[in-house]
C-alpha positions in Angstrom: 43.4 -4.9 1.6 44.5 -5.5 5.2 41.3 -7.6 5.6 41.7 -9.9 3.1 45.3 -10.3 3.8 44.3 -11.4 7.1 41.6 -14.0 5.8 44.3 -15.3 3.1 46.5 -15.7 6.1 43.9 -17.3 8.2 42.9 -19.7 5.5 46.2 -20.4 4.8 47.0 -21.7 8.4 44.1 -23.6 8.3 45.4 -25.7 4.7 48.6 -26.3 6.8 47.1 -27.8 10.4 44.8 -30.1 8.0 48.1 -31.0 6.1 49.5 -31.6 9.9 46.7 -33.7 11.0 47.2 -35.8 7.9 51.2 -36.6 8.6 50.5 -37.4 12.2 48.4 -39.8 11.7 50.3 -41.4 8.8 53.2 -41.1 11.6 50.9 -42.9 14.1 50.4 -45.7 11.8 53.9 -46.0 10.9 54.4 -46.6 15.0 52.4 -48.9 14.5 54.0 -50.8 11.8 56.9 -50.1 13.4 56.1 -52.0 17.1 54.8 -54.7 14.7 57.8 -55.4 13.0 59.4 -55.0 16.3 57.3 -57.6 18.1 57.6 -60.4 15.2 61.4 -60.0 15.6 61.5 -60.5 19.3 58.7 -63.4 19.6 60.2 -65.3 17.2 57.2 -66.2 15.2 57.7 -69.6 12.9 56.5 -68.0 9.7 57.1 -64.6 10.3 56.0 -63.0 7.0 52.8 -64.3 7.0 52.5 -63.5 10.5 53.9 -59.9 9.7 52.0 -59.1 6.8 48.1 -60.4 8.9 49.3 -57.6 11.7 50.4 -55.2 9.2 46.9 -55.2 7.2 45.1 -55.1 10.6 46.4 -52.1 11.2 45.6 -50.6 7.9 42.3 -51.7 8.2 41.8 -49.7 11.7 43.8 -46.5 10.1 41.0 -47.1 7.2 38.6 -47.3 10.0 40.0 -44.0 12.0 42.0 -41.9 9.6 41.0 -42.0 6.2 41.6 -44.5 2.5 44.2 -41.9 2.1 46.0 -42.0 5.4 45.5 -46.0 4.6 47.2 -46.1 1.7 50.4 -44.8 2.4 50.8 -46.6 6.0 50.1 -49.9 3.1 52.9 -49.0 1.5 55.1 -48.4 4.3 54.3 -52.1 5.3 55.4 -53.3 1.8 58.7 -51.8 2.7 58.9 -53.4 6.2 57.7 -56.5 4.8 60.8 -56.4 1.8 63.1 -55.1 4.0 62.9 -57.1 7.2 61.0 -60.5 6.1 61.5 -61.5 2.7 65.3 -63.1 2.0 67.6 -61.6 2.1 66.9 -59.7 5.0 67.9 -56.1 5.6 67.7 -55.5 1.7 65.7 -54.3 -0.5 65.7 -56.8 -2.9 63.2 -59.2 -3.9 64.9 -62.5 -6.3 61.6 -64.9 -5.7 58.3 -64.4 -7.9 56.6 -66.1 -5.1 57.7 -62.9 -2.5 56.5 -60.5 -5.7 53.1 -62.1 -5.6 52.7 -62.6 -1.7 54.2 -58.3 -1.6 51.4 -57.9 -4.4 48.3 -59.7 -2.6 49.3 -57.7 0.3 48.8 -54.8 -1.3 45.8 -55.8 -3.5 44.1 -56.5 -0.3 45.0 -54.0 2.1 43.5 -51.3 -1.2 40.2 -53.9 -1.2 39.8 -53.4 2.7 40.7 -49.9 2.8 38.3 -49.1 0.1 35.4 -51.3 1.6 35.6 -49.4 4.7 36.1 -45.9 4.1 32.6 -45.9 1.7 31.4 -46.8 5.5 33.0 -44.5 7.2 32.8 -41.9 4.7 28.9 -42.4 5.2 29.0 -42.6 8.9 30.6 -38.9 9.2 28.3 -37.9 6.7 25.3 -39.0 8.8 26.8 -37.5 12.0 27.1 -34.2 9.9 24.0 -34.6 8.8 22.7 -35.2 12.0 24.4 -32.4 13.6 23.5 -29.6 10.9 19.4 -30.9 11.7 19.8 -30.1 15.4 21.2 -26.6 14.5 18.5 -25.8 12.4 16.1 -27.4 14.8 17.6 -24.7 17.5 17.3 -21.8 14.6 13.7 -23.0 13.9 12.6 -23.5 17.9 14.4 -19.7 18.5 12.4 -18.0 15.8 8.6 -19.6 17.1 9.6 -17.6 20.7 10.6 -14.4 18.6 9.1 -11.6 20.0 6.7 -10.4 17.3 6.6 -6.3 17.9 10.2 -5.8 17.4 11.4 -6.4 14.1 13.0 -10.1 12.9 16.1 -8.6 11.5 18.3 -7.9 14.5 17.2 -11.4 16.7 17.8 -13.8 13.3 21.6 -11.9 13.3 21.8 -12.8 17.0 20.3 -16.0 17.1 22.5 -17.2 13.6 25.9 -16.3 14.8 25.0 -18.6 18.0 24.2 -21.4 17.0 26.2 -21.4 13.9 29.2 -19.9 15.7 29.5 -17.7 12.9 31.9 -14.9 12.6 30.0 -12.0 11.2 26.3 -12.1 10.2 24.3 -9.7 8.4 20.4 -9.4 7.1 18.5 -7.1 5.0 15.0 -6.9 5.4 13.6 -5.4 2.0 9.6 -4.6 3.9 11.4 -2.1 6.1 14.8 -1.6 4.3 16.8 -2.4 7.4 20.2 -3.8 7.5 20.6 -5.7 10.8 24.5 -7.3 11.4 26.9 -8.5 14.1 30.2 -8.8 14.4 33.7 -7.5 12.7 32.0 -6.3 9.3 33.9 -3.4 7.5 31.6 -1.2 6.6 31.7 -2.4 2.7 30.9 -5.8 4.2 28.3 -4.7 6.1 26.5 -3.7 2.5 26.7 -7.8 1.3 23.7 -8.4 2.4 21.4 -5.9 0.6 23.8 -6.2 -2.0 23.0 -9.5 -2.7 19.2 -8.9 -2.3 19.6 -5.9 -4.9 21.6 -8.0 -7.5 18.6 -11.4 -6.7 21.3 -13.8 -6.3 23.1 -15.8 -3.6 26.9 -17.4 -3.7 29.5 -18.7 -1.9 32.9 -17.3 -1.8 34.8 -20.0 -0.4 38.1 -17.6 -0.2 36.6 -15.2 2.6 34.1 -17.8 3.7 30.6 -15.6 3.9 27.9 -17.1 1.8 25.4 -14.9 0.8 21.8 -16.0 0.4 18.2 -14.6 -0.6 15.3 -14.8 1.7 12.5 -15.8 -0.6 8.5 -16.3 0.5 7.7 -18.7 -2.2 9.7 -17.0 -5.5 9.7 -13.2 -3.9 12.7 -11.9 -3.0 11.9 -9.8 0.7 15.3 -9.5 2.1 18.6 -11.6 2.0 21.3 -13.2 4.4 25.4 -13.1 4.8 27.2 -14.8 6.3 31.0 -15.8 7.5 31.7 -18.7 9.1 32.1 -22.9 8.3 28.7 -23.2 7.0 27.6 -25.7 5.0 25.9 -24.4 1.4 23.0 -26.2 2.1 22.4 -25.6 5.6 22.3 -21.2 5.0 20.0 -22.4 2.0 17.8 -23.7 4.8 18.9 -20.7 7.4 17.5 -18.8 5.0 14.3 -20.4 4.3 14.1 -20.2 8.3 14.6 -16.7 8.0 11.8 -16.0 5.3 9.5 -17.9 7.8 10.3 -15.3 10.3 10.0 -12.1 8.1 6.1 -13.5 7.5 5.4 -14.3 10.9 6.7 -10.7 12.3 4.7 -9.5 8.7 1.2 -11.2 9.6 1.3 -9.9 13.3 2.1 -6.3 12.0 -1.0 -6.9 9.7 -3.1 -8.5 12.5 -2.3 -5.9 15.1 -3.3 -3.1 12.4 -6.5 -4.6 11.6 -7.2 -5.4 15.0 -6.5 -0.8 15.6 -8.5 0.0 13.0 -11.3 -2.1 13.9 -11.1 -0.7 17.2 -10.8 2.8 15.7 -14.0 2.1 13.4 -16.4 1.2 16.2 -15.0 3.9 18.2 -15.9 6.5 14.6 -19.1 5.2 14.0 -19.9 5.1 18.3 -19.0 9.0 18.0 -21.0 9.7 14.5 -23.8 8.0 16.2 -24.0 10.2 19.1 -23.4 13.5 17.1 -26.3 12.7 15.0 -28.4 11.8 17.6 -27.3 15.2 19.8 -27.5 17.0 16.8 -31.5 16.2 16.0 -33.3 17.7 19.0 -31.3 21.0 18.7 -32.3 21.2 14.4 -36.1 20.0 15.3 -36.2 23.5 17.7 -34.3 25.8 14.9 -36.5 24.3 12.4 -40.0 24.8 14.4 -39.0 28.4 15.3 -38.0 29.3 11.7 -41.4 27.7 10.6 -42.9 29.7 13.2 -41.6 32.8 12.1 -42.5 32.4 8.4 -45.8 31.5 9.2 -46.6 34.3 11.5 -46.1 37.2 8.7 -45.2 40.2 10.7 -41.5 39.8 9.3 -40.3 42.5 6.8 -38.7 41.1 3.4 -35.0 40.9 4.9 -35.9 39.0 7.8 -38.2 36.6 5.2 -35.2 36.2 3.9 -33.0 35.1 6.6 -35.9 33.2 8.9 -35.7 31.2 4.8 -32.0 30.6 4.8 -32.3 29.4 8.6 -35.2 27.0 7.2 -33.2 26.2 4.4 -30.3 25.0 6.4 -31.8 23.4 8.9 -33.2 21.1 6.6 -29.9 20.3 5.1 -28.1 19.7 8.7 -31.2 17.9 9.5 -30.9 15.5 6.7 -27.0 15.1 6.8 -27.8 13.9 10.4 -29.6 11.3 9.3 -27.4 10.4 6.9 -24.8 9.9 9.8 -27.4 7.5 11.9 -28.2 5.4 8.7 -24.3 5.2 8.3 -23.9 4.5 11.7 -26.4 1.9 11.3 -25.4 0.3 8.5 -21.9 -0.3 10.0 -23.1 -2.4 12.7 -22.0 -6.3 12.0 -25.7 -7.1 11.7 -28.4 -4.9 9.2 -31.8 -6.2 9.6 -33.4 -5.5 5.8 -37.2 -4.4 6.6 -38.0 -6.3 3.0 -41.8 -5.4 1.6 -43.0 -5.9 -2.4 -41.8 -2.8 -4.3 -42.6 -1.4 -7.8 -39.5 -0.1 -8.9 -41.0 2.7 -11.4 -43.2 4.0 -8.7 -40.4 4.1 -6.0 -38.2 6.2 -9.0 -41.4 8.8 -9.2 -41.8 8.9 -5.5 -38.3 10.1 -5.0 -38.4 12.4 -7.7 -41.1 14.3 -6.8 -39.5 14.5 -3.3 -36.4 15.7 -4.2 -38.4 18.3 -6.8 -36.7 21.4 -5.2 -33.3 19.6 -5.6 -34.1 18.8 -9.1 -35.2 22.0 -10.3 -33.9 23.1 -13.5 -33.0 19.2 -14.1 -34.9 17.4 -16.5 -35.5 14.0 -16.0 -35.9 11.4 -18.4 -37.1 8.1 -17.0 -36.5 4.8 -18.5 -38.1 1.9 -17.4 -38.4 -1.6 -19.5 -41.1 -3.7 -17.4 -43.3 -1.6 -15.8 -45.0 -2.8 -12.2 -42.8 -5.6 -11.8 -42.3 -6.2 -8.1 -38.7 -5.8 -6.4 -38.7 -7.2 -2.8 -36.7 -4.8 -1.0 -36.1 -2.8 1.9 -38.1 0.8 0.8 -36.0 2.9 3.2 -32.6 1.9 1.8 -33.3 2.1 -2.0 -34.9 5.3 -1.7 -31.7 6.4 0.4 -29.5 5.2 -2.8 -32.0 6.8 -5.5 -31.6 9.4 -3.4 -27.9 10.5 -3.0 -27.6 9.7 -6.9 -30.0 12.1 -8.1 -28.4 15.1 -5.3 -25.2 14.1 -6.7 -26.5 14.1 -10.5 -28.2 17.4 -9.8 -25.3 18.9 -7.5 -22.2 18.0 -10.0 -24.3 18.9 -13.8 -24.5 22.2 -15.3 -27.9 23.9 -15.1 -30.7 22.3 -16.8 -29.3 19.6 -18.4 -31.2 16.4 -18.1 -30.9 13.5 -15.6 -31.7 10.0 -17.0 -32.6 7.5 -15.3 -32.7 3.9 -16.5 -34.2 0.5 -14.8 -33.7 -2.9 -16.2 -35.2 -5.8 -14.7 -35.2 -9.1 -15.1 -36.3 -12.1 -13.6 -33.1 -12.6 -11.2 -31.7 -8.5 -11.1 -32.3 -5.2 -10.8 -30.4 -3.0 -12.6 -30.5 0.8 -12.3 -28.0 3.7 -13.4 -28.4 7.4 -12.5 -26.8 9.3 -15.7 -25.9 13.2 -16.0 -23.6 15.6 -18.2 -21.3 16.5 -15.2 -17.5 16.8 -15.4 -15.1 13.9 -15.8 -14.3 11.7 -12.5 -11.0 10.6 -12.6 -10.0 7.0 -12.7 -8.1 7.5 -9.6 -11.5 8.7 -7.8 -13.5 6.2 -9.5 -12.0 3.8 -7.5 -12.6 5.7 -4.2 -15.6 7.8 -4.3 -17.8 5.1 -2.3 -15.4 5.6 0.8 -16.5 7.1 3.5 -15.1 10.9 4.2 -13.5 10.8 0.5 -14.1 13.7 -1.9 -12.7 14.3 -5.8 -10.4 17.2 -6.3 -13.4 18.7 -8.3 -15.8 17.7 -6.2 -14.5 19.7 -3.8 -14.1 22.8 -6.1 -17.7 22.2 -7.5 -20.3 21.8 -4.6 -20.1 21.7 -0.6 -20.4 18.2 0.9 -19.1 15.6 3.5 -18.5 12.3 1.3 -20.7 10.1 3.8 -23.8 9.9 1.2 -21.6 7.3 -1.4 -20.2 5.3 1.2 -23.7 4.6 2.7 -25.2 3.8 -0.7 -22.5 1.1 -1.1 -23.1 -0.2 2.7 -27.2 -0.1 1.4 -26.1 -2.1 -1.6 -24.1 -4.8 0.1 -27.1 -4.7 2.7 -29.2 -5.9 -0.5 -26.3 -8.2 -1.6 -25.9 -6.0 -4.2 -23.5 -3.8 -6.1 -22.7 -0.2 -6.9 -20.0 1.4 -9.1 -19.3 4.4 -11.8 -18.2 5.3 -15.0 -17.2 8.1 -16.1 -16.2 10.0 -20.0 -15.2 13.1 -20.7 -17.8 13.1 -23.7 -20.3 11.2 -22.7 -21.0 12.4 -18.8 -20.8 10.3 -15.9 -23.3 7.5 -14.8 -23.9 5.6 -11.3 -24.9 1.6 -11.1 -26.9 0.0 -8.4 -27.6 -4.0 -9.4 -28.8 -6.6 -6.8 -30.6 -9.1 -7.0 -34.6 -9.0 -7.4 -35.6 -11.6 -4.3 -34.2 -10.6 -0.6 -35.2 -12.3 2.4 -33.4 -11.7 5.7 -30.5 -10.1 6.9 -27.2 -9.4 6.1 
């Protein structure tokens, strides 16, 4: 209550100086009139209405010129007065007997209103293009201020700053929306403080021309992402464009947030796939000795049946590390900006059988049921990479499916695509996971509960696929199983 007792007050004072300036200069132009009338008298002029009534609508003119039409007007009719009063017979009266001195009072008139209105138009337009002028150079300085903005630190608090200077603004306050962050300088009460976000949480701006704050939204294009208050003698228009200005800033500071991210986890990729690279590599010599010695050992036969056993699991696993480490290098490989594709003619049905009857340990218990529409038509491809894909499908089909339910697998060609799905009666992916099994390191809630894995063998089938310019993806029913796609196209020659 206090507060906006004060502003009432302050605005309040402010109606009475204008009303001040206003009388003074009527005041000065009645000086005027006055040393007129005084000068006429003492030089005697021959005809000294006519003479009189030329000065008097000089000087109109000028307070038209310098004051204002209304300031004009009423300095006009203070000359009528002098005129009756002093000039027309008989003097010191105000009467007027003669038509003629009604008509030559009225033409006075007529014309000092016809000048006064001629020239304020001019005027009127000359302070509007000095406003004008000086409102473009304020936003010129609020547009130069935010280019040298310094980009890590948040646009909020240097906008406030940078506003209340060049606007000379009383309090300013912004909400940025992106970081919900309420920046705001000067003598705010804490409800004050709020307008800002209030105004961005009720999507709409205003002027209260009682306190003087006008509240704005900063829009990028028609999104709300923060908004503006502020107090001061600012024109509507010119925090329209402050806040424009502002937007602009927001998606400068926005971009360079984005950029410098990018730029860290492009740096933290190469440095991933540098260390992957390396593992894999350190990891192969040791698994080639494990596996040799556990061969060894098998084939020598003096073992008893417990230490068959365990010189098998060591086998066993040392196959599996083996092979997740080369999963890891093609990975690693794959990520570099440049895959050379080792292209060759491939027959897409004998590829399928190849890879079957390598994974046939794997696969046991697994039916498969293989579909294929043209048989021997060539595919020119890179032989490594699809059998890689084929690969990781059927160890997921067989890995995720109950026991000894079949795995179908189904190849369409035609003359321009491949297409080929990997189908098996497994439990439901959700549609959440759908969307994210092909990244690298991810793994489904069930997938996690059902078998042991690392989540690298999806994300370097996608990297194969894209290698191929083609395309992988999954679907998924509770009823019907869940099925992997690979399509790309038939022809490849190159590198990606």
């Amino acid at each position: 209550m206090a507060m906006n007792a004060r502003i009432t007050a302050a605005i309040t004072s402010l109606q009475k100086l204008s009303w001040v300036r206003i009388l003074a200069e009527c005041l000065y132009g009645c000086l005027a009139i006055a040393a007129a009338t005084l000068a006429t008298y003492v030089l005697h002029f021959p005809r000294p209405l006519a003479t009189a009534g030329f000065i008097y609508l000089l000087i109109v003119v000028v307070a038209s010129l310098v004051y204002g039409i209304w300031q004009a007007i009423i300095i006009s009719l203070i000359a009528d007065v002098c005129l009756i009063y002093f000039f027309i017979p008989p003097h010191m009266s105000m009467a007027v007997p003669y038509p003629r001195d009604w008509a030559a009072l009225i033409c006075f008139q007529v014309c000092s209103l016809l000048v006064s209105t001629l020239f304020s138009p001019e005027q009127r337009q000359a302070r509007d293009a000095n406003y004008q002028r000086i409102q473009m150079k304020t936003l010129y300085e609020l547009s130069r201020g935010i280019l040298v903005f310094d980009l890590r630190c948040p646009p909020g608090a240097q906008l406030v700053r940078l506003i209340r200077n060049i606007f000379h603004a009383e309090d300013v306050a912004i909400y940025d929306a992106a970081l919900e962050r309420l920046d705001h300088e000067g003598t705010w009460t804490p409800v004050e403080q709020r307008l800002a976000e209030t105004t961005f949480l009720e999507n709409g701006g205003k002027d209260d021309r009682s306190s003087r704050i006008a509240q704005r939204l900063i829009c990028l294009g028609s999104t709300p992402i923060g908004a503006m208050a502020v107090r001061g003698d600012i024109d509507p228009l010119t925090a329209t464009a402050a806040a424009s200005l502002a937007a602009i800033a927001f998606e400068r500071y926005s971009s360079y947030e984005k950029e410098t991210l990018a730029e860290s986890e492009k740096h933290a990729e190469n440095l991933r796939v540098a260390v992957l690279d390396a593992l894999a590599h350190a990891f192969k010599t040791p698994l080639t000795a494990i596996r040799t010695a556990s061969c060894a050992l098998l084939e020598k036969g003096t073992l008893d049946e417990v230490e068959r056993e365990l010189a098998a699991v060591i086998d066993e696993e040392s196959v599996n590390l083996n092979r997740l480490a080369t999963r890891l290098l093609q990975m690693a490989k794959l990520e570099t900006s440049k895959v050379t594709l080792h292209t060759e003619p491939l027959i897409v049905s004998r590829l399928v059988k190849d890879v079957v009857a390598d994974l046939s340990d794997t696969l046991k218990g697994h039916p498969i049921e293989l579909y294929v529409e043209e048989q021997d038509q060539p595919l020119q491809g890179d032989r490594e990479l699809l059998k890689m894909i084929l690969t990781q499908y059927l160890d997921n089909a067989a890995k995720y499916s109950p026991p000894n339910t079949p795995i179908d697998i189904n190849v369409r060609e035609s003359r321009s695509e491949l297409l080929l799905s990997v189908h098996n009666r497994g439990s439901l992916i959700s549609d959440e996971d759908r969307e994210r099994v092909f990244e690298r390191f991810y793994r489904g809630t069930d997938a996690k509960k059902q078998a042991p894995g690392s989540g690298v063998g999806l994300s370097i089938v996608k990297k194969a696929a894209e290698a191929h310019s083609g395309h992988v993806w999954v679907v998924s029913e509770e009823d019907e199983g869940t099925t992997f796609f690979l399509t790309m196209p038939r022809l490849q020659v190159g590198s990606y």
